[in-house]
VEXZASE-885758 format. One line per field, with one value per residue (C-alpha): residue number from 1; x, y, z. Coordinates in Angstrom, 3 decimals. Each point is the difference from the previous one (the first is absolute). Layout:
REM residues N
num: NUM, ...
c1: X, ...
c2: Y, ...
c3: Z, ...
//
This chain:
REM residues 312
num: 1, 2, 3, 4, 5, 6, 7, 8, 9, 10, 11, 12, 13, 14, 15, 16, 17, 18, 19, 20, 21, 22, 23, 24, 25, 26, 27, 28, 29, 30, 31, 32, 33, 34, 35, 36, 37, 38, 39, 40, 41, 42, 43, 44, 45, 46, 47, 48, 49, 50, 51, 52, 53, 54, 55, 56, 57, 58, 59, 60, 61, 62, 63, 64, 65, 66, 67, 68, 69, 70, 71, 72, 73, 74, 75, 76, 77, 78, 79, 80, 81, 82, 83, 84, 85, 86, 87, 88, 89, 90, 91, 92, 93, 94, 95, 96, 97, 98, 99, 100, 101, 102, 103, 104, 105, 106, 107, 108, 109, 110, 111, 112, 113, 114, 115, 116, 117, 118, 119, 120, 121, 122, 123, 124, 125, 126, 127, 128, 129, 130, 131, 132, 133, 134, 135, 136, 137, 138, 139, 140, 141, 142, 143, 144, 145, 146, 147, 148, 149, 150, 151, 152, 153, 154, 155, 156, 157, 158, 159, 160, 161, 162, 163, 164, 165, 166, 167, 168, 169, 170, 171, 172, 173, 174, 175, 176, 177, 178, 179, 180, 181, 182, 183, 184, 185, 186, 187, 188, 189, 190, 191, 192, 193, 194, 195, 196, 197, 198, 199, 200, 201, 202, 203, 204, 205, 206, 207, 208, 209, 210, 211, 212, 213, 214, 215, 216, 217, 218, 219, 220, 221, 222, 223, 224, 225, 226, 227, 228, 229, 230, 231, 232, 233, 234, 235, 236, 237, 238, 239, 240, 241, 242, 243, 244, 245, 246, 247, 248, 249, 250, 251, 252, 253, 254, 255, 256, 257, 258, 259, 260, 261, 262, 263, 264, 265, 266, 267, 268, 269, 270, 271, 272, 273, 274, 275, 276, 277, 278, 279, 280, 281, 282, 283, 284, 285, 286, 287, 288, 289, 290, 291, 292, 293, 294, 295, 296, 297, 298, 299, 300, 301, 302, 303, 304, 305, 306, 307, 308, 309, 310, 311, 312
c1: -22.322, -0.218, 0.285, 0.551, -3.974, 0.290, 2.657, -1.607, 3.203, 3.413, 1.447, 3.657, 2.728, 1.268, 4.015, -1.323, -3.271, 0.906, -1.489, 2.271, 2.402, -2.916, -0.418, 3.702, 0.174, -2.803, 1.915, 2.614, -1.569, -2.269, 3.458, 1.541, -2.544, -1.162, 4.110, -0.609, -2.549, 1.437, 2.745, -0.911, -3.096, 3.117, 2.040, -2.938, -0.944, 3.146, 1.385, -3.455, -0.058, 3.752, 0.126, 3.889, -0.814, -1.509, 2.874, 0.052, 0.991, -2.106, -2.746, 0.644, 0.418, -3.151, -1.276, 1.033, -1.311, -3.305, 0.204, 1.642, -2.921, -2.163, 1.929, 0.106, -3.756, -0.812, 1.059, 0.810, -3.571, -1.664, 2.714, 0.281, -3.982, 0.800, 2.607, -2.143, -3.937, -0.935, -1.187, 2.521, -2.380, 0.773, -2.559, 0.640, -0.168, 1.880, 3.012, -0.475, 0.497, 2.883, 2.195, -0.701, 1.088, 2.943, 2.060, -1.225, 1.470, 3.128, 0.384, -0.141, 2.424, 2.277, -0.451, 0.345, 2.886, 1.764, -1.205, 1.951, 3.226, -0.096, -0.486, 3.108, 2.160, -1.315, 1.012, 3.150, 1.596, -1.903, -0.338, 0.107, -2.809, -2.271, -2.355, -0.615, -0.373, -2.163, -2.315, -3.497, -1.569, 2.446, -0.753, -3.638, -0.110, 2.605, -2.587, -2.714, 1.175, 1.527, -4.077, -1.688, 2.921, -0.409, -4.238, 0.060, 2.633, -2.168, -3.185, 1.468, 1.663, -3.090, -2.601, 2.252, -0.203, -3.207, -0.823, 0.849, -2.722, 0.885, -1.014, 2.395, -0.302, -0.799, 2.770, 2.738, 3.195, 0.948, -0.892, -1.922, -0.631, 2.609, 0.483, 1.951, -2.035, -3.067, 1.840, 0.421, -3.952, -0.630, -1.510, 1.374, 3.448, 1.812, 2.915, -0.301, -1.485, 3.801, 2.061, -1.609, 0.804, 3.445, 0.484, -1.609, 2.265, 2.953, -0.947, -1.556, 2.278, 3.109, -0.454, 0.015, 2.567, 2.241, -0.504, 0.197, 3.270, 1.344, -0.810, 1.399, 3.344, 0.135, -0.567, 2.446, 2.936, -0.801, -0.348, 3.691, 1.083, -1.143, 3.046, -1.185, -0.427, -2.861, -1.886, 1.077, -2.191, -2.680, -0.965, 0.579, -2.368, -2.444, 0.153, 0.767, -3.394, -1.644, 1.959, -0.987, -3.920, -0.058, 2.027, -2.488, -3.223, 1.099, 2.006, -3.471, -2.149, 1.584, 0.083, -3.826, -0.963, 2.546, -0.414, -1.642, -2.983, 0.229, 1.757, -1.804, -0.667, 2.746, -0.581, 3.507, -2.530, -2.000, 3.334, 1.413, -3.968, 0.756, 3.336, -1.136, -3.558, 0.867, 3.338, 0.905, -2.900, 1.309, 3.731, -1.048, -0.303, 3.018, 2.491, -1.407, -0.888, 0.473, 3.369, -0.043, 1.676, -2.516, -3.187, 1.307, 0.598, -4.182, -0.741, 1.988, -1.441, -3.540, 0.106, 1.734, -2.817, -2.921, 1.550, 0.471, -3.608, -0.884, 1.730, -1.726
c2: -15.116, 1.941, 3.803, 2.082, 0.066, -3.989, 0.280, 0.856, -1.249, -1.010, -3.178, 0.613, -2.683, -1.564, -1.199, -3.604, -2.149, -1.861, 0.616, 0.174, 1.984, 2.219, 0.413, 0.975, 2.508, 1.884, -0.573, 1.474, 2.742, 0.908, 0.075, 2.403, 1.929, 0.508, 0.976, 2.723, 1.564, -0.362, 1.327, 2.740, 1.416, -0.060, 2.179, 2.532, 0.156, 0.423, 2.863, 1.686, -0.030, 0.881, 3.903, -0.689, -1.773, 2.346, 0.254, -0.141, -3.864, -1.269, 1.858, -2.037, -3.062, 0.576, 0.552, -3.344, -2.030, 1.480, -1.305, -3.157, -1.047, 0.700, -1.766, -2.567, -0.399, 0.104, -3.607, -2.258, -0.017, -1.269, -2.720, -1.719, 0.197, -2.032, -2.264, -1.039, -0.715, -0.661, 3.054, 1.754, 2.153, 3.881, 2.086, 2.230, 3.192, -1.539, -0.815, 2.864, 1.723, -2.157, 1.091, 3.208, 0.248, -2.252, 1.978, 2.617, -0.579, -1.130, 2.736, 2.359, -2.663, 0.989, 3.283, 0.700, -2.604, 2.543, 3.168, -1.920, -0.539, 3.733, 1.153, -2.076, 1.392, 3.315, -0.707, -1.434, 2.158, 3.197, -0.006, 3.729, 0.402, -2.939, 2.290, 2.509, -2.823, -2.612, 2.666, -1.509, 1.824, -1.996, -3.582, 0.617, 1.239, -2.950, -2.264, 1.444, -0.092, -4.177, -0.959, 1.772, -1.282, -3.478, 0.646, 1.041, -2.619, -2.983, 1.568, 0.304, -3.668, -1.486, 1.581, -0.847, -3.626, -0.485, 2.190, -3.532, -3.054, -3.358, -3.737, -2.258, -0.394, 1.317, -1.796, 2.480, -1.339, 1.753, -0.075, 3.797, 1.626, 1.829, 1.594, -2.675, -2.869, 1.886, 0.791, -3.449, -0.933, 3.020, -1.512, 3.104, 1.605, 1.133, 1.034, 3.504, -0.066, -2.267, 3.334, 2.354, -2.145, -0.351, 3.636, 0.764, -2.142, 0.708, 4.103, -0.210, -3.203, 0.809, 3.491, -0.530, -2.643, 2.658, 2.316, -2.261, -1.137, 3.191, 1.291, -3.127, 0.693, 3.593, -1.331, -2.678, 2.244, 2.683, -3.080, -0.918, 3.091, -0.320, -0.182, -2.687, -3.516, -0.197, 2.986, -1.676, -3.498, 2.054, 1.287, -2.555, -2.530, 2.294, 0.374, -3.505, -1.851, 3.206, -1.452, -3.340, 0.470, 2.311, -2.771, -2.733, 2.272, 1.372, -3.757, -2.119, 2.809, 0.292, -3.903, 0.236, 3.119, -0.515, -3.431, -0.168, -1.221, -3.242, -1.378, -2.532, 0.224, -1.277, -0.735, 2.466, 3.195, -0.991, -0.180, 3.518, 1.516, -0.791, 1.962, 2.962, 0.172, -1.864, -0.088, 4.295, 0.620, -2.638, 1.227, 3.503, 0.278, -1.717, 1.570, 3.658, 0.201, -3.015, 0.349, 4.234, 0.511, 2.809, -1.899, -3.230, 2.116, 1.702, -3.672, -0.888, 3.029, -0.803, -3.607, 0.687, 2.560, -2.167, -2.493, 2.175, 0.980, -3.380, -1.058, 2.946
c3: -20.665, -3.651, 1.308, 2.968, 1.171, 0.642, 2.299, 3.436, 1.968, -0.123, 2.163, 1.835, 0.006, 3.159, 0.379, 0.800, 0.008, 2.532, 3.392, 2.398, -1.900, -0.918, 4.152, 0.030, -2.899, 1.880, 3.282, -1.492, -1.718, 3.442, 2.201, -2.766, 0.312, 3.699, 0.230, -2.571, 1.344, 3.454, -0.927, -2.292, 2.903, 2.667, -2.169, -1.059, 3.736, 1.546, -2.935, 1.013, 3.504, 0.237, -1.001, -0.068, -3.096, -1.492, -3.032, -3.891, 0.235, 2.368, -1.857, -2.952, 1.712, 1.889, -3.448, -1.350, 2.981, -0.659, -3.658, 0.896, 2.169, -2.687, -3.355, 1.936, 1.345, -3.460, -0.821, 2.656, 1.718, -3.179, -0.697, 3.602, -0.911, -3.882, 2.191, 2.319, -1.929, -2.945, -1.404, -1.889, -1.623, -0.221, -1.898, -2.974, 2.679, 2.094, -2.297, -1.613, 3.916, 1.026, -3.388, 0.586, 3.500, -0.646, -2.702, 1.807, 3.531, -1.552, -1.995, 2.471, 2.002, -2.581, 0.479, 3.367, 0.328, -3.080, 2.229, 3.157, -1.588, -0.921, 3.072, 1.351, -2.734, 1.391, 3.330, -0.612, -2.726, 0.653, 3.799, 0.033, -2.200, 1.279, 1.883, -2.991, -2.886, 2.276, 1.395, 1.175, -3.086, -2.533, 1.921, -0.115, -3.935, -0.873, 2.185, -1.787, -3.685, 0.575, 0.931, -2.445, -2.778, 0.990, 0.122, -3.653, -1.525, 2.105, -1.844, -3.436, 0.380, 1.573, -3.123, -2.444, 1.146, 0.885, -3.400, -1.939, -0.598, 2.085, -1.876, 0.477, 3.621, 3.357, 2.080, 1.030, 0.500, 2.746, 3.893, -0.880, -2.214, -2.369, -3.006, -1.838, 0.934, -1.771, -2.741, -0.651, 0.058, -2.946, -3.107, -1.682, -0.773, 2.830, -1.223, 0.731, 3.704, -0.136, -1.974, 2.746, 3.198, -1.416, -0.831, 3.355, 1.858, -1.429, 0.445, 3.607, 1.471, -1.825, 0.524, 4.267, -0.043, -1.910, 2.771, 2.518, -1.267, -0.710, 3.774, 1.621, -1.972, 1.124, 3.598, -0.290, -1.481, 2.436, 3.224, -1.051, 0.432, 4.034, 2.152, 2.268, -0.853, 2.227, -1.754, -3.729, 1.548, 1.468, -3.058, -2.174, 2.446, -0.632, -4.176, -0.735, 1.241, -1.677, -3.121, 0.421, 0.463, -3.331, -1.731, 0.837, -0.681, -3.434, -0.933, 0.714, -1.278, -3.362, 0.118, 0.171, -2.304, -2.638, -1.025, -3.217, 0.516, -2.781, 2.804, 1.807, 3.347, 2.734, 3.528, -0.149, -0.935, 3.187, 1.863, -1.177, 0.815, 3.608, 0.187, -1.462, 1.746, 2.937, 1.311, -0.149, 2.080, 2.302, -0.065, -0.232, 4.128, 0.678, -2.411, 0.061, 3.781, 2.647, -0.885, 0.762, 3.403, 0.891, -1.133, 2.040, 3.128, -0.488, -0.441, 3.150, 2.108, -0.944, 0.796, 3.482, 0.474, -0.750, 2.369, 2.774, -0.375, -0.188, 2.946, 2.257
//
C-alpha cells in the first residue's frame, strides 16, 4: 500500500486467535449487550409512559439511555461478527463511519453525564430554585447544544484523520476502529492531529470533569449538612456510582487517546477500549435508574400489569 487510493479496507484485531476463546469474547460481548439495550428500552419506556416522570432528571436520563443504546450498537455488533469469522475486513466508509459515531456518542456521553451532575447540584443546593433554572426550555437547549457539540468535534476529529495518507499498513490494532489506531498506520507526520486531540481533550474532558467535580463537592458539603444520617447515605448512594462510572470512562479514555502514538500497540489499549465504549453503556441503567426507587416501582407496576393481563 504506497498512498491513501490503495487502501480500499482496513482489517480489525481480535483479543485472541484461538477459537473457543474467540466464541467466548463474542459471548461475552452479545450478553453485554442484549443487557444494555434491555435495560436502556425499559428505562426510556417506563420514564415515557409514566407522566409522573415527566421531570428534568428523568429527562436527561431518558436522554442518555437513548444514546447509550446507540454508542453502544455502534461497535459490539461488528466485533462478535470479527470474533466469530474470518473476515475482519471494515471498509474505508465504514471506518471512517464507526470513528465518527464513536467520539461522537462519547462525547456527547460526556456531556450529558456533565449536564446530570448539574442538575443534582441544582436540586440539592438550590432546591428552591430547581423549577426556574431546569425549566423544560433549558433541558431541551442544553440537550440540543451537547449533540450538535459532540456532531461537530466527531467531524473535525474524524477529517482531520482520515485527511492523512496510510502505507505502512492496513491492520488496526484495535477491535474497531479509532482514532489512535489510524494514526498509527499514517505514512506522514501526525504530530499535529496528536497536539489537537491533546488540546481537545484536555479542554472538552478536563473541562467536564472540572465541573463534575466541582458540583459533586457542592453536593457533598451541602449533603453533610443534612440532619439525618439516613438522608447523608441516601444521597451519597446516589453520587458515588455517578463518580465511579465518570472515573472509569474518562481514566480508560485518556488511556486510549493520549498515548502517544510511537507506542506500540498493547492488548492493554484493547482492554481500556472496552471500558470506555462498553462497560458505561452497560452500567449506565443500573447506576442512573434500576437503582431509582420511583423507576423500580413503574418497573414493578408494569410487570405486575402485564401479568395480570396475561393471566386473564
Amino acid at each position: 500500500m504506497h498512498n491513501l487510493t490503495t487502501v480500499t479496507e482496513f482489517l480489525l484485531t481480535r483479543f485472541s486467535d484461538v477459537w473457543e476463546f474467540r466464541v467466548l469474547h463474542a459471548m461475552l460481548f452479545l450478553l453485554m449487550y442484549l443487557a444494555t439495550l434491555m435495560g436502556n428500552l425499559l428505562i426510556v419506556t417506563v420514564i415515557t409512559f409514566n407522566w409522573k416522570l415527566h421531570t428534568p432528571m428523568y429527562f436527561f436520563i431518558r436522554n442518555l439511555s437513548v444514546l447509550d443504546m446507540c454508542y453502544i450498537s455502534v461497535t459490539v455488533p461488528k466485533a462478535c461478527v470479527i470474533f466469530l469469522l474470518d473476515n475482519r475486513a471494515i471498509s474505508m466508509a465504514g471506518c471512517a463511519a464507526q470513528i465518527f459515531l464513536v467520539v461522537a456518542f462519547a462525547t456527547v456521553e460526556l456531556l450529558f453525564l456533565t449536564i446530570m451532575a448539574h442538575d443534582r447540584y441544582v436540586a440539592i443546593c438550590q432546591p428552591l430554585h430547581y423549577s426556574v433554572i431546569m425549566n423544560s426550555q433549558a433541558c431541551v437547549q442544553m440537550t440540543l447544544v451537547s449533540v450538535l457539540s459532540g456532531l461537530a468535534f466527531s467531524g473535525f476529529h474524524t477529517g482531520s484523520t482520515f485527511w492523512l495518507p496510510f502505507c505502512q499498513s492496513n491492520m488496526v490494532h484495535q477491535f474497531f476502529c479509532d482514532i489512535p489506531s489510524l494514526l498509527k498506520l499514517s505514512c506522514s507526520a501526525t504530530l499535529n492531529n496528536e497536539i489537537l486531540i491533546f488540546i481537545s481533550s484536555v479542554v472538552i474532558d478536563g473541562g467536564c470533569l472540572a465541573f463534575i467535580i466541582m458540583s459533586y463537592t457542592y453536593i457533598f458539603s451541602t449533603v453533610l449538612k443534612f440532619p439525618t444520617r439516613g438522608e447523608q447515605g441516601k444521597a451519597f448512594s446516589t453520587c458515588v456510582p455517578h463518580i465511579l462510572v465518570m472515573t472509569i470512562f474518562l481514566s480508560s479514555a485518556a488511556a486510549v487517546y493520549m498515548k502517544p502514538t510511537s507506542s506500540s500497540p498493547t492488548i492493554q489499549d484493547m482492554i481500556n477500549a472496552v471500558f470506555y465504549s462498553i462497560v458505561p453503556p452497560f452500567l449506565n441503567p443500573i447506576i442512573y435508574s434500576l437503582r431509582n426507587k420511583q423507576i423500580k416501582e413503574s418497573v414493578k407496576r408494569i410487570i405486575r400489569r402485564n401479568l395480570y393481563s396475561g393471566i386473564r
